[in-house]
C-alpha positions in Angstrom: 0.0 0.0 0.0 1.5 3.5 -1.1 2.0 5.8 1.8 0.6 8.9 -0.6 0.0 12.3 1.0 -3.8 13.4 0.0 -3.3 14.0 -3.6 -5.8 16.9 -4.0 -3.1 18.6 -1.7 -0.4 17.6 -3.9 -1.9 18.6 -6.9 -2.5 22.0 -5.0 1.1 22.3 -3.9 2.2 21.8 -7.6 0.4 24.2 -9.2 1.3 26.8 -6.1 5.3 26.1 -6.6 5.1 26.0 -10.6 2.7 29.1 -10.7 4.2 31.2 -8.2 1.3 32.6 -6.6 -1.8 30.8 -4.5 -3.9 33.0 -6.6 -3.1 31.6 -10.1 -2.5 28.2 -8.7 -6.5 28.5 -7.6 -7.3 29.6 -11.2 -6.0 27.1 -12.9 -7.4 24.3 -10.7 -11.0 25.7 -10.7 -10.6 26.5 -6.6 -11.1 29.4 -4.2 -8.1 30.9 -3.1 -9.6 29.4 0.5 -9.3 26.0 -0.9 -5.8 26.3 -1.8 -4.6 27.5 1.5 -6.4 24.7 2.9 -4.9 22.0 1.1 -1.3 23.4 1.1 -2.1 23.6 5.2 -2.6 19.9 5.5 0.7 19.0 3.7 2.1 20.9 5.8 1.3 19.4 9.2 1.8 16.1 7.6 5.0 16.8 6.6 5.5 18.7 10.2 7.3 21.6 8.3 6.4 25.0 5.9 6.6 24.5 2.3 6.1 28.1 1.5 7.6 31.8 3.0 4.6 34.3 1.8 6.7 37.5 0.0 3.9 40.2 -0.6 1.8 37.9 -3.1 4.3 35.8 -4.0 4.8 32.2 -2.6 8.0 31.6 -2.5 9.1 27.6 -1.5 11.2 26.8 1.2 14.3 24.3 1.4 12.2 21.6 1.8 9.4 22.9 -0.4 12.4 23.3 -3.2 13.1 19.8 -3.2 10.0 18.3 -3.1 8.3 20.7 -5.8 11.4 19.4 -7.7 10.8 15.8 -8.0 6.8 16.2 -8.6 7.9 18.3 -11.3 9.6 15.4 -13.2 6.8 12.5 -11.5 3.7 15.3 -12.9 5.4 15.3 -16.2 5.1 11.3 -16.3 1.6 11.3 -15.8 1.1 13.9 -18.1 2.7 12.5 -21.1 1.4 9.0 -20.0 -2.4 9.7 -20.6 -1.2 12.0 -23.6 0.1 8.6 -25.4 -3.6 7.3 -24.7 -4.8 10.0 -27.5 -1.6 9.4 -29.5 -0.4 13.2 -29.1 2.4 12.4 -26.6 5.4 13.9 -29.2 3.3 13.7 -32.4 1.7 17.6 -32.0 3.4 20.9 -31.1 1.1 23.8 -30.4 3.1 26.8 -31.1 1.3 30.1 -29.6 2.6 33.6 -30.7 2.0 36.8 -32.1 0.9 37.5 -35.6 4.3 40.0 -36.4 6.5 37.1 -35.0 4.4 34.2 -37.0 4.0 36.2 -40.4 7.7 37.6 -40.7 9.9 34.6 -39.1 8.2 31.2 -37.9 5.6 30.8 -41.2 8.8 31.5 -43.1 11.6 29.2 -41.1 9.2 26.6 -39.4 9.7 24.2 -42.5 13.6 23.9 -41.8 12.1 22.1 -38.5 9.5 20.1 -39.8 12.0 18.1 -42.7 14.5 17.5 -39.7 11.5 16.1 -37.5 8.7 14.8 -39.9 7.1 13.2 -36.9 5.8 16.1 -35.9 2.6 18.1 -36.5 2.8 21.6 -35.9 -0.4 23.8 -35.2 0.1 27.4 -34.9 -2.0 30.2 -32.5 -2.1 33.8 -33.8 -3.1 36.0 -31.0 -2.2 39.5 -29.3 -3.3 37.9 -26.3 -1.4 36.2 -23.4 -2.2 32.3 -23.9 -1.8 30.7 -20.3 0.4 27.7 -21.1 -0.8 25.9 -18.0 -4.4 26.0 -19.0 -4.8 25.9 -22.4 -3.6 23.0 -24.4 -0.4 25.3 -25.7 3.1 23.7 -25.4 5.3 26.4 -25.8 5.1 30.2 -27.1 7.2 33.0 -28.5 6.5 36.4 -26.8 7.8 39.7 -26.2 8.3 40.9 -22.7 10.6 40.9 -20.0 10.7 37.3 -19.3 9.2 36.9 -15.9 6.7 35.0 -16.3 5.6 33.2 -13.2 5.7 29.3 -13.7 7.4 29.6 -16.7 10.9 28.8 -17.9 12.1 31.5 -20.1 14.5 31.8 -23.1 15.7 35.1 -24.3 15.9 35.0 -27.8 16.8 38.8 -28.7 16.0 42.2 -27.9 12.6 44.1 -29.7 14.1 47.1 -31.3 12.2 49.5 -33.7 12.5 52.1 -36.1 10.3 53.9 -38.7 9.7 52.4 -42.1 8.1 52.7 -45.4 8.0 52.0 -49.2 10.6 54.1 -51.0 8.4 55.4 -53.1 7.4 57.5 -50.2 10.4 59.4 -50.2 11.9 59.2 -54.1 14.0 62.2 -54.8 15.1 62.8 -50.8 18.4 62.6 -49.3 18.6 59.8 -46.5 18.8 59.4 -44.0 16.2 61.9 -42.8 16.4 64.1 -39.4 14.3 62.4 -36.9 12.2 65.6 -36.8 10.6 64.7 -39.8 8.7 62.1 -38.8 6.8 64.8 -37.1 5.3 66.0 -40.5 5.2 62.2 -42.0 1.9 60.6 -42.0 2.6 58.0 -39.3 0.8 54.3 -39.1 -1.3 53.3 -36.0 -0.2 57.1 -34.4 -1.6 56.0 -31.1 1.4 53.3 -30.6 3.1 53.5 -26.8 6.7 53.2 -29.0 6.3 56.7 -30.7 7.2 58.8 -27.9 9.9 56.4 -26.8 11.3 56.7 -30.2 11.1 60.6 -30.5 12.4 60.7 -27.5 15.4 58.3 -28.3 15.9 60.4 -31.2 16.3 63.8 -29.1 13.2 65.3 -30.8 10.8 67.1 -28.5 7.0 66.0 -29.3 3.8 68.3 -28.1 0.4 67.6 -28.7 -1.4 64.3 -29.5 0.9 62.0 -31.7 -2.5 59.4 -31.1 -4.4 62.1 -33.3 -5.5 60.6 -37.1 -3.9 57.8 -39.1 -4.7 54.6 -40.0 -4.6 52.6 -37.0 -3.7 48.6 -37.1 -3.9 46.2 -34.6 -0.7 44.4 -34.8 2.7 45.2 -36.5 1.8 42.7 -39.2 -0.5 44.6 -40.6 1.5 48.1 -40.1 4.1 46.6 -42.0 1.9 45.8 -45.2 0.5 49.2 -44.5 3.9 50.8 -44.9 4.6 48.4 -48.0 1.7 50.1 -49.7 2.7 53.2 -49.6 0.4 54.8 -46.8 3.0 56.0 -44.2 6.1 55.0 -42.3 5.5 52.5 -39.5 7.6 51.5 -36.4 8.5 48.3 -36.8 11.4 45.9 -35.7 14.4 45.7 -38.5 14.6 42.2 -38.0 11.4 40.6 -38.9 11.4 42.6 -42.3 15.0 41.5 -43.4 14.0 39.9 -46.3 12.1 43.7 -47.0 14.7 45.5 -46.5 16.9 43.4 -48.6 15.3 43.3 -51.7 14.3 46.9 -51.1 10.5 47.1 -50.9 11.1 48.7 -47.6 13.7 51.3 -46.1 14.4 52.9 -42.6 14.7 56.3 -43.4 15.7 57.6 -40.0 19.5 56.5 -38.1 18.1 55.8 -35.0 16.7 53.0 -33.6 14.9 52.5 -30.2 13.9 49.7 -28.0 11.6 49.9 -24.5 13.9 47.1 -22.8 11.5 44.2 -23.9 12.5 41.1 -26.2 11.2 37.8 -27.4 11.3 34.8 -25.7 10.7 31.8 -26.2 8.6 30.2 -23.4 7.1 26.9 -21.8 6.0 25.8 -18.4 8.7 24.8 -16.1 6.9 21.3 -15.6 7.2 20.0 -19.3 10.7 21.2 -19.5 11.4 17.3 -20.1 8.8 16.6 -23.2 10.6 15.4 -25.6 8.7 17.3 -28.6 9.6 20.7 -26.4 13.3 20.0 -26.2 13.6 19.3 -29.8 11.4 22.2 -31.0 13.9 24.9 -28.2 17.2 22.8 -29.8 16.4 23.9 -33.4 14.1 27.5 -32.3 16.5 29.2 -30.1 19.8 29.0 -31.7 18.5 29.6 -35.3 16.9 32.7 -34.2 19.7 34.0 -32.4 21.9 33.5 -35.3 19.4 35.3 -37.9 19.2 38.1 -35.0 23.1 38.5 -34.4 23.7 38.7 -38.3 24.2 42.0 -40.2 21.3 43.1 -41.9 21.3 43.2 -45.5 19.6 46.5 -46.9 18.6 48.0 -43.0 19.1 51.7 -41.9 20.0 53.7 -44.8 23.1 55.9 -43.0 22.8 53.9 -40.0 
């Protein structure tokens, strides 16, 4: 006869050490907050020691609570993967989730390289300007831009999220480049309203007044800006490296030096339990250094008089 703890206070404990917070762990499982205490409470007095130091809202896991959270990691994972071979999607399907800029102008255009060195593998891509919870939805892994502190999630900087105006040359035939970042000013400016304007005026040393959100055709993601641009109807601020194949064969130019960044960048992201799935480990073997090569190279065509 196993000598279990109650297993609705394991699973509790789990989700509390890979989540971070009793709050998100009690999401996840469909609890109250209540509950959650509760349950972590009773391992606790079985065990006959804490498992957690409460910081602010953070749960942060003792010694003890380090060691054990450690091997239910690997013994969750198991059981995981075990009932996944039931429905034959153990390593056969990779969800991928990530944005639409990041799926249009790099993964729709690299993923095959992964698929002919792993046939085996189905991949089924998420396009969404939302945050996909990894450790509810069916999601294995995602590419997002941030700061990489995601609680309950093991984080893989892939590079940083820079930006800079851009457009169609026929936008500025006949000018001398690169332009004074003051001119942007008088350009008409794609989706106006976006937070990296200011940073980018600012960057620049140009002092803005007024409503820079005013006007303009506003897009929702910088996919779209960047066809926008491509057209003809304005520069867009938009990151160098997922339009180096633009920027190469010259359908688009930076006509401005500088470029900017807010301190975010992508990275590429799964939760801390499944860090053993097979599928995942192959997927972050071939993702991570392939994108940090294509981001450490030179760009071909970039900043005019950058």
């Amino acid at each position: 006869m196993r000598r279990l703890p109650p297993l609705p206070a394991v699973r509790a404990f789990e989700a509390v050490a890979r989540r971070g917070t009793f709050t998100a762990a009690a999401s996840e499982l469909g609890m109250t907050q209540a509950a959650i205490s509760y349950q972590i409470k009773i391992l606790e007095e079985r065990i006959g020691e804490p498992l957690f130091v409460r910081r602010g809202r953070r749960a942060e896991l003792t010694a003890g609570g380090a060691r054990v959270a450690s091997r239910l990691a690997t013994a969750f994972d198991e059981i995981e993967m075990a009932f996944d071979e039931l429905t034959g999607e153990s390593e056969t399907i990779l969800r991928i989730a990530t944005t639409a800029s990041f799926a249009n102008n790099w993964l729709a255009r690299n993923i095959g390289a992964f698929q002919a060195a792993h046939p085996d593998i189905e991949i089924e891509l998420e396009v969404s300007a939302a945050m996909t919870d990894l450790a509810e939805a069916r999601i294995d892994v995602a590419i997002r831009s941030g700061r990489g502190d995601w609680p309950g999630l093991k984080s893989e900087h892939l590079a940083m999220v820079d930006f800079t105006p851009m457009c169609s040359p026929a936008l500025l035939e006949g000018r001398d480049l690169p332009l004074d970042a003051g001119k942007a000013l008088e350009m008409r400016r794609i989706s106006p309203q976006d937070r990296w304007w200011p940073i980018w005026f600012q960057s620049a040393g140009v002092e803005i007044g007024g409503d820079l959100g005013r006007g303009g055709i506003r897009m929702d993601s910088q996919a779209t800006e960047g066809q926008a641009a491509l057209a003809g109807h304005g520069i867009a601020l938009m990151t160098p490296m997922l339009w180096r194949s633009e920027l190469a064969s010259g359908h688009l130019i930076c006509p401005f030096a500088n470029i900017a960044d807010e301190g975010t960048a992508y990275w590429f992201v799964y939760a801390e339990n499944r860090r053993h799935t097979r599928k995942i480990a192959r997927f972050r073997d071939w993702l991570v250094p392939a994108f940090r090569a294509m981001a450490a190279a030179p760009a071909k065509g970039g900043v005019e008089g950058g």
